[in-house]
N, C-alpha and C positions, 0 to 999 in steps of 0.2 A: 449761347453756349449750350451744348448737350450735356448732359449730367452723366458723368465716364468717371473711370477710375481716376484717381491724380496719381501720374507716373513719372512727368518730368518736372523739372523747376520753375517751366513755363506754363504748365497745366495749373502746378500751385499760384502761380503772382495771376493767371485769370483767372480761377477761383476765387481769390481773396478781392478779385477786384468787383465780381460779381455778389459775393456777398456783404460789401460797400454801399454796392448799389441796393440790397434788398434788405438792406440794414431796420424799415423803418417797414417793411412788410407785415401786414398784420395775421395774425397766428390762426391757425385752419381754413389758409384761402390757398390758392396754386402760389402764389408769390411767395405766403407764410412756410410752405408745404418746401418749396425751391430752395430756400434762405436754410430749414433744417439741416435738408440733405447734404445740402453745399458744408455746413459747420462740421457734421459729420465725417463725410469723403475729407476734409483739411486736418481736423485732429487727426485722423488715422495715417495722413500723409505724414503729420508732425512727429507721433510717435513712432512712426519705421523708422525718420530720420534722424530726428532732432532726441528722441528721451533721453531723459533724467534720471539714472537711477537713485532709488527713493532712498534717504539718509540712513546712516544705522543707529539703534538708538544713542550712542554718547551725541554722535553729530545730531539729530533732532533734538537733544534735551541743551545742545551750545547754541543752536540757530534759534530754538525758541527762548534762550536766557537773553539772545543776544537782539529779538526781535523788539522786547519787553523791555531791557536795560535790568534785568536780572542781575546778582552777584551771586556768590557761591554762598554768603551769609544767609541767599532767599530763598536759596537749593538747600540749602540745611534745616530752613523753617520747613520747607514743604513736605521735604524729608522724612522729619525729624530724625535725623543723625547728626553726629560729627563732624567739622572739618575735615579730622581724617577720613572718615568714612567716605565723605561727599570727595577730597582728593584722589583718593582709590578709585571709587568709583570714574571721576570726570578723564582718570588717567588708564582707565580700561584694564586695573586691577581686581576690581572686585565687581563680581557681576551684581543687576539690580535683583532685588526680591521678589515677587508679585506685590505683595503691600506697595514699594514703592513705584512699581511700575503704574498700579492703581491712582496713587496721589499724583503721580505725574500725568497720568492719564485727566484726570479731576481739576486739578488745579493749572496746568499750563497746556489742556485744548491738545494736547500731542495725542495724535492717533493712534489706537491697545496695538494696531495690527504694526504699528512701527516698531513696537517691541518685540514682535517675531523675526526679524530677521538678524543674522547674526552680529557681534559687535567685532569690528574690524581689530585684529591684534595692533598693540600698543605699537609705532615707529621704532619706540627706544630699543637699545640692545642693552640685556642686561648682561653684564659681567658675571663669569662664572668662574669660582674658584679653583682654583688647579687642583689636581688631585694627589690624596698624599699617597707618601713616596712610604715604601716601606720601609721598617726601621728596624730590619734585627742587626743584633748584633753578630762580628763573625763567629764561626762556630759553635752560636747556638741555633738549636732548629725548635721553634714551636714553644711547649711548656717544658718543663726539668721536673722528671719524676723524683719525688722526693722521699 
């Protein structure tokens, strides 16, 4: 196989099949050298087609509570906040701080740059009060000079 761009589906499954075969190639020879380029040219095929857009931080701070077997009691330790606080937070109410970005950073391996990107507004719809109705009385306008 020539070493080409991967463009169709069948470029990709003999790619993958060729670096099967060079799986066991050892590192700074033509075969080692073949085996890179091939990993290469396939990521780059996987990411046009296949990526993942990367979590925002509430979903990274639930995949990694949930990787772990985490509870919101151990979100609170790592915290050190409140229930409510850690529920606000987990419910896309109250944004993180840098402190806890940091501890979360520190203590559950989540990547700082996971915390740049934005946090996806909450699902729920909050209910919003009607607005009040005016309430004069008739024939009066305003205040009554006295």
């Amino acid at each position: 196989m020539n070493i080409a761009p991967i463009k169709t589906e069948a470029d990709y499954e003999t790619a993958l099949a060729e670096i099967d075969r060079l799986m066991d190639a050892a590192p700074n020879t033509p075969r080692g050298d073949r085996f890179e380029v091939l990993v290469m040219l396939v990521e780059a095929y996987e990411a046009m087609h296949w990526s993942i857009e990367a979590p925002d931080p509430i979903e990274a701070i639930q995949l990694r509570m949930e990787q772990r077997g985490l509870t919101r009691a151990d979100l609170q330790r790592i915290l050190g906040s409140s229930s409510g606080r850690v529920s606000e937070i987990l419910n896309r109410k109250r944004p993180l701080s840098v402190e806890m970005m940091r501890r979360l950073h520190a203590e559950l391996d989540i990547p700082a740059e996971s915390f740049l990107r934005p946090v996806k507004r909450s699902r729920s719809v909050t209910a919003k009060r009607p607005a009040k109705k005016a309430t004069t009385q008739p024939g009066k306008r305003g205040r009554s000079a006295a």
